[in-house]
BALOBA-1460 file (C-alpha; in Angstrom, 3 decimals):
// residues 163
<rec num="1" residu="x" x="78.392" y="25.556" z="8.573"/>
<rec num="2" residu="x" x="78.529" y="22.006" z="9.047"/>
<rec num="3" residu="x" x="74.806" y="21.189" z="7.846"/>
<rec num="4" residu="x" x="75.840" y="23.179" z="4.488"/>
<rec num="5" residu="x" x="77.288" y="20.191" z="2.974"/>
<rec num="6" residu="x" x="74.000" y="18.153" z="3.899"/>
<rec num="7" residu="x" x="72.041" y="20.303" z="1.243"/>
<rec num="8" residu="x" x="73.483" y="19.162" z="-1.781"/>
<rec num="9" residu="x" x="72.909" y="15.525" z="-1.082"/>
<rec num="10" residu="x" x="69.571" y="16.016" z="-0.225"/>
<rec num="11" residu="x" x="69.022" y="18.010" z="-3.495"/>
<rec num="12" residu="x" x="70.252" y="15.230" z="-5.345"/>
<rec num="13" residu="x" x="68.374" y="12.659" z="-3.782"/>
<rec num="14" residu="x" x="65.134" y="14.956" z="-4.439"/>
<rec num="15" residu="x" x="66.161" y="15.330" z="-8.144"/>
<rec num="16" residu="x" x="66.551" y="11.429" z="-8.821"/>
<rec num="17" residu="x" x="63.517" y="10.859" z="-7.037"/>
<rec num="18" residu="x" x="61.790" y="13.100" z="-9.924"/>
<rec num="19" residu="x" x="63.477" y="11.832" z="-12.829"/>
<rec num="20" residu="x" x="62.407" y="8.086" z="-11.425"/>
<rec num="21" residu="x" x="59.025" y="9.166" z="-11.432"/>
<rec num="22" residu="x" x="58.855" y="11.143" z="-14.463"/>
<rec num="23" residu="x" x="60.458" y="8.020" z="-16.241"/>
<rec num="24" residu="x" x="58.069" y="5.923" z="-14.894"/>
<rec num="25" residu="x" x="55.436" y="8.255" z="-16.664"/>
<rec num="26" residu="x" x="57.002" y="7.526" z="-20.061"/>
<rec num="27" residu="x" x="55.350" y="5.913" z="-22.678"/>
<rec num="28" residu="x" x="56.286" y="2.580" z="-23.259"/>
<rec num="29" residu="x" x="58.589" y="1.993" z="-26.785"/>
<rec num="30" residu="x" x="56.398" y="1.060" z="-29.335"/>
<rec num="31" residu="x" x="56.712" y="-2.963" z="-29.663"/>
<rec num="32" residu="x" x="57.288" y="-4.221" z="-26.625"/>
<rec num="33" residu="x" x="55.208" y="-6.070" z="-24.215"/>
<rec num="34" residu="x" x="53.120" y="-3.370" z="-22.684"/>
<rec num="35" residu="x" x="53.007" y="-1.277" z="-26.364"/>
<rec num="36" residu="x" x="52.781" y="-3.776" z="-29.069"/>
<rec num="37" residu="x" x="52.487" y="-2.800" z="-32.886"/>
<rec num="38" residu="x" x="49.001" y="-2.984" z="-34.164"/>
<rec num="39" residu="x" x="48.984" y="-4.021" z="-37.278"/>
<rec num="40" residu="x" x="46.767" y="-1.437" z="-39.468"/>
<rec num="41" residu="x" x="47.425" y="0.861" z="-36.834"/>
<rec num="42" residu="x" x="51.045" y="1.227" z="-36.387"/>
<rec num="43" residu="x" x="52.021" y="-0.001" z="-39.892"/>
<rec num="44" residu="x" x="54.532" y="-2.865" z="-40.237"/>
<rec num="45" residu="x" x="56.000" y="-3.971" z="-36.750"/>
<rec num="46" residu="x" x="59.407" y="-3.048" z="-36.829"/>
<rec num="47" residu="x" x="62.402" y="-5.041" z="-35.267"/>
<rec num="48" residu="x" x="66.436" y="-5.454" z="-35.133"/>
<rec num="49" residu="x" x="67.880" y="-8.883" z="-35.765"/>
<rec num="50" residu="x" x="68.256" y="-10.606" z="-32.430"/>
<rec num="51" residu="x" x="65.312" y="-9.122" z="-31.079"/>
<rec num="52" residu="x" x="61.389" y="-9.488" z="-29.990"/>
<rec num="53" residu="x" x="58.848" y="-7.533" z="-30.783"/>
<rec num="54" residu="x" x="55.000" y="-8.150" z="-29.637"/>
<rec num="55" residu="x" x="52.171" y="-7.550" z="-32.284"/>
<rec num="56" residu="x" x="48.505" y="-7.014" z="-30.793"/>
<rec num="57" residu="x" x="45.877" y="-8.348" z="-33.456"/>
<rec num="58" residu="x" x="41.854" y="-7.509" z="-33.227"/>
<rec num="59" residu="x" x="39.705" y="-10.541" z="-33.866"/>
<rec num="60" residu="x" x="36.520" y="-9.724" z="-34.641"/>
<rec num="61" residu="x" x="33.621" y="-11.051" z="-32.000"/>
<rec num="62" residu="x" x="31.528" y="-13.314" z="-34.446"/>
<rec num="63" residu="x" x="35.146" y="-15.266" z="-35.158"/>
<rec num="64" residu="x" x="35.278" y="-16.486" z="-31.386"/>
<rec num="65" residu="x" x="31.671" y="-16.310" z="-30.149"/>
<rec num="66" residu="x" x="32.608" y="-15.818" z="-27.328"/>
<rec num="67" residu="x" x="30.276" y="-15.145" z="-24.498"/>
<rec num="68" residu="x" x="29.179" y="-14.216" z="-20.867"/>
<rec num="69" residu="x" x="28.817" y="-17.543" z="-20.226"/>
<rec num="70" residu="x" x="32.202" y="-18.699" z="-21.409"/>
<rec num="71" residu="x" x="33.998" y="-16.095" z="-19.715"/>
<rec num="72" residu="x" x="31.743" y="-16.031" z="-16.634"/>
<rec num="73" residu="x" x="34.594" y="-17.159" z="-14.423"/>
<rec num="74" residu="x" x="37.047" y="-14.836" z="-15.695"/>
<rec num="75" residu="x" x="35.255" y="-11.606" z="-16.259"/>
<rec num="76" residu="x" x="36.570" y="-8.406" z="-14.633"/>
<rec num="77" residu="x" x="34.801" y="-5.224" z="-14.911"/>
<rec num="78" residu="x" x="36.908" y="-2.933" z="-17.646"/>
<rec num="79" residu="x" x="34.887" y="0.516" z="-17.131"/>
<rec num="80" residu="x" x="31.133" y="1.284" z="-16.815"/>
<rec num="81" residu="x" x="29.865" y="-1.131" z="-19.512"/>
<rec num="82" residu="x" x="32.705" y="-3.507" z="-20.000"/>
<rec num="83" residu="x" x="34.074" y="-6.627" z="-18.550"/>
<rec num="84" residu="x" x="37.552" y="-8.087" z="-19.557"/>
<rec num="85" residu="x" x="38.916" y="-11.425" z="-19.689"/>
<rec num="86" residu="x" x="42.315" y="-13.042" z="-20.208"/>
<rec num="87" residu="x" x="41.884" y="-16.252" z="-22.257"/>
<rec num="88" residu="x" x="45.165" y="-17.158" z="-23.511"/>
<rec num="89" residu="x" x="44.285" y="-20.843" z="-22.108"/>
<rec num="90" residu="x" x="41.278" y="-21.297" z="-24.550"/>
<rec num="91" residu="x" x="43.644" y="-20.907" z="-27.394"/>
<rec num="92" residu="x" x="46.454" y="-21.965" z="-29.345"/>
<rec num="93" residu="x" x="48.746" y="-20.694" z="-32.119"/>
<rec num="94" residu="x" x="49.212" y="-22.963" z="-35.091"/>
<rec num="95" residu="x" x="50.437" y="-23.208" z="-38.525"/>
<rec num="96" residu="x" x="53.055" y="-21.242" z="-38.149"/>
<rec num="97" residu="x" x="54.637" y="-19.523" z="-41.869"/>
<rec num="98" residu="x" x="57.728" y="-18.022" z="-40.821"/>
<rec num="99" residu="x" x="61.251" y="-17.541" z="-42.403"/>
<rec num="100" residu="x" x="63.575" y="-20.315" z="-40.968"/>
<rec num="101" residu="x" x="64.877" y="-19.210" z="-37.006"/>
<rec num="102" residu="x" x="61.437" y="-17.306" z="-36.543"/>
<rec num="103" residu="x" x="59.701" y="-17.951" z="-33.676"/>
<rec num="104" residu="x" x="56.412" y="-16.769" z="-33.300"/>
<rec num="105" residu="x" x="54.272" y="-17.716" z="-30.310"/>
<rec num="106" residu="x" x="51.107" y="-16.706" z="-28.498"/>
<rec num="107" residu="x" x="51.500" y="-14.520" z="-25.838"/>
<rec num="108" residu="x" x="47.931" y="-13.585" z="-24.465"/>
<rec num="109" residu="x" x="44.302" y="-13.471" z="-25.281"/>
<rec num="110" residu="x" x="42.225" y="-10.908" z="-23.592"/>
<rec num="111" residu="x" x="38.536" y="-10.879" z="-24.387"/>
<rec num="112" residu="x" x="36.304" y="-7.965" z="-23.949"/>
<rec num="113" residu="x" x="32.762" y="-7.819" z="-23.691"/>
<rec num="114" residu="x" x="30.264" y="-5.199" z="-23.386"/>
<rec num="115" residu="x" x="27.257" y="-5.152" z="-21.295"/>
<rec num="116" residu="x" x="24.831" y="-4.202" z="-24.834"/>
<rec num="117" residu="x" x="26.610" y="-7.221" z="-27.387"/>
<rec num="118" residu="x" x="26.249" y="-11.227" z="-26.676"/>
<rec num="119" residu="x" x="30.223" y="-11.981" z="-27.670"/>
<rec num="120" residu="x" x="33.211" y="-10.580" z="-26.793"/>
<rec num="121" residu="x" x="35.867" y="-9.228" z="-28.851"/>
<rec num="122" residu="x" x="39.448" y="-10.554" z="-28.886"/>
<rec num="123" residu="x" x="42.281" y="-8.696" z="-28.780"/>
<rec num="124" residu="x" x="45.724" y="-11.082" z="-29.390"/>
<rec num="125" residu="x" x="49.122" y="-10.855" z="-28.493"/>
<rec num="126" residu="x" x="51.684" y="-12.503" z="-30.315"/>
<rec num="127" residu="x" x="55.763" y="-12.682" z="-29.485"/>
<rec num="128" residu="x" x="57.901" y="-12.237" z="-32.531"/>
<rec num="129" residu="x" x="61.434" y="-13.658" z="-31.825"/>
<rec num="130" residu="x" x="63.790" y="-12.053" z="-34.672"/>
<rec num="131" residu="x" x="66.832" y="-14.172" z="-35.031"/>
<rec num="132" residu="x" x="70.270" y="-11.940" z="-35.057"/>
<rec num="133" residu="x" x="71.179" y="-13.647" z="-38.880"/>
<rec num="134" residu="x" x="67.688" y="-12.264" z="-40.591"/>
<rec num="135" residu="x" x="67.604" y="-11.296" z="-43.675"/>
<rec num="136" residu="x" x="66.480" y="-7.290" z="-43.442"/>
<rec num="137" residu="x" x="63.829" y="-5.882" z="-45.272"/>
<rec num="138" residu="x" x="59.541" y="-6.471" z="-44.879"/>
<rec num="139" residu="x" x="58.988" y="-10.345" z="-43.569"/>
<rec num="140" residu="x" x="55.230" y="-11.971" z="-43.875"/>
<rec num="141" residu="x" x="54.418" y="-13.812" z="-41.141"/>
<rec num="142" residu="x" x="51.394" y="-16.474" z="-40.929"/>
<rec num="143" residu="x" x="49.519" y="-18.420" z="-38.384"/>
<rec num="144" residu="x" x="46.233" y="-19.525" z="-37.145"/>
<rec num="145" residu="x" x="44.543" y="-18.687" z="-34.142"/>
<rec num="146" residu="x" x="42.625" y="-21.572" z="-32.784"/>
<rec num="147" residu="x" x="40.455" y="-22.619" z="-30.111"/>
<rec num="148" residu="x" x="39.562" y="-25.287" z="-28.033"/>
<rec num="149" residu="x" x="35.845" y="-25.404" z="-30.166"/>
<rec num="150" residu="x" x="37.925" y="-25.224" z="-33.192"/>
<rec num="151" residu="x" x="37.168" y="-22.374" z="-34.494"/>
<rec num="152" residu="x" x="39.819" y="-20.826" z="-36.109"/>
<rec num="153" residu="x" x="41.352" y="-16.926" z="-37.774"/>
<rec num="154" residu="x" x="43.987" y="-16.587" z="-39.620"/>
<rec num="155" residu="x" x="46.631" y="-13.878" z="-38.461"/>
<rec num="156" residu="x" x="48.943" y="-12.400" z="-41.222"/>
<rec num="157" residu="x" x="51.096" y="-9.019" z="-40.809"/>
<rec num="158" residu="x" x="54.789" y="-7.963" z="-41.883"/>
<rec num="159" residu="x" x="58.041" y="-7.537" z="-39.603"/>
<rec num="160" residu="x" x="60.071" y="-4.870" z="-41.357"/>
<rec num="161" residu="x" x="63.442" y="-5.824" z="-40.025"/>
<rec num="162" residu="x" x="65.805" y="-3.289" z="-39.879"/>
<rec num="163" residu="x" x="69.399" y="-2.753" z="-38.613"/>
């Protein structure tokens, strides 16, 4: 009778193990670093005052120009007919229109490029930092992708800040 009390334990131990992995499975909340909003996908990003929330723009490939050549040290294969590159270095975030104690910045640039176009597509990542006093309600935000060849896109989408 003494290995009874063993079993419990042991069935506990099994069950936490599950619910760790089954939380690890979990889809990631929508606006945060590894799930950011998409603006025209998603809507308006949403946020709390005091918070962050990350917003994932699409610039089209002609913007940039982008190509093999550019990227060739950074290129990673992506699937069977796609290579992917993170160029947050080539660019910079500027012109900033926010309302006062916004803080927008640039988080990363990944380009993509497939093996049947000449430029790659850019796919942005932007940090919103929400200050705890904002007003609440829909907030346009404004800035300019730019980069080191000076091209340049400009980036607008809304924060609907809620409490």
């Amino acid at each position: 009778m003494a290995h009874v009390g063993r079993f419990p334990l042991a069935r506990i131990a099994v069950l936490a193990a599950a619910l760790s992995l089954l939380a690890a499975c979990a889809p990631a909340t929508l606006g945060d670093r590894s799930n950011p909003y998409r603006p025209g996908v998603d809507g308006a990003a949403s946020a709390r005052p005091g918070s962050a929330v990350f917003v994932q723009i699409d610039v089209a490939r002609d913007v940039f120009g982008l190509t093999a050549d550019d990227l060739a040290m950074r290129l990673a294969p992506w699937g069977p007919n796609l290579a992917r590159a993170t160029v947050t270095p080539l660019f910079d975030l500027r012109d900033v229109v926010a309302p006062d104690g916004w803080d927008v910045e640039l988080d990363r640039a990944v380009a993509f490029l497939s093996s049947n176009r000449s430029t790659a597509d850019v796919e942005v990542t932007l940090r919103v930092d929400v200050p705890s006093g904002a007003r609440l309600g829909g907030q346009r935000l404004r800035a300019t992708l730019a980069d080191e060849r000076g091209n340049r896109h400009v980036i607008e989408f809304v924060v609907q800040v809620g409490s």
